[in-house]
N, C-alpha and C positions, 0 to 999 in steps of 0.2 A: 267904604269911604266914598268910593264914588254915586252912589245910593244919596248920601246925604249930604256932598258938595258935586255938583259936576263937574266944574272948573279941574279938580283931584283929575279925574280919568278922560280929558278932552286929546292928550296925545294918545289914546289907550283906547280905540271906542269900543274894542271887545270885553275890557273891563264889566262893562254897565250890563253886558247882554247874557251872561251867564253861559257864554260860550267858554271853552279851554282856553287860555289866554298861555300858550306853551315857551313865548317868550321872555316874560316878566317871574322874577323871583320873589317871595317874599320870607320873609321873618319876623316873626313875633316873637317880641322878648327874646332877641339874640337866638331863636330855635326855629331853621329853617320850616317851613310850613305852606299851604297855599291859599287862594285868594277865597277858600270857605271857610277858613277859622274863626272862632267867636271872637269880638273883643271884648267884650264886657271883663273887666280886671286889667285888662292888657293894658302896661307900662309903655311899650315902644314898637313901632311898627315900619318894616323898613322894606324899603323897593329896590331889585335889584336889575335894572334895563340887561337890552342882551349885550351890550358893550360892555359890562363891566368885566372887568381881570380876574385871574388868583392868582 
């Protein structure tokens, strides 16, 4: 996503570099996952900062 919007990963700028980005979460389609997963089919994709709870 950052690839194809920048605006997407301007708080994030390891995002863009291909570097380990070890404090950002992600999940696609509700199944935790990381920021090399394919999207092509993918319904929902979701970011988890490192403030977030459980």
């Amino acid at each position: 996503m950052v690839r194809r919007r920048g605006w997407h990963g301007a708080g994030w700028p390891d995002l863009g570099t291909g570097r380990k980005c070890h404090r950002v979460r992600v999940a696609v389609d509700q199944d935790l996952s990381d920021l090399s997963a394919p999207l092509a089919g993918v319904r929902e994709v979701a970011f988890f900062p490192p403030m977030t709870g459980g």
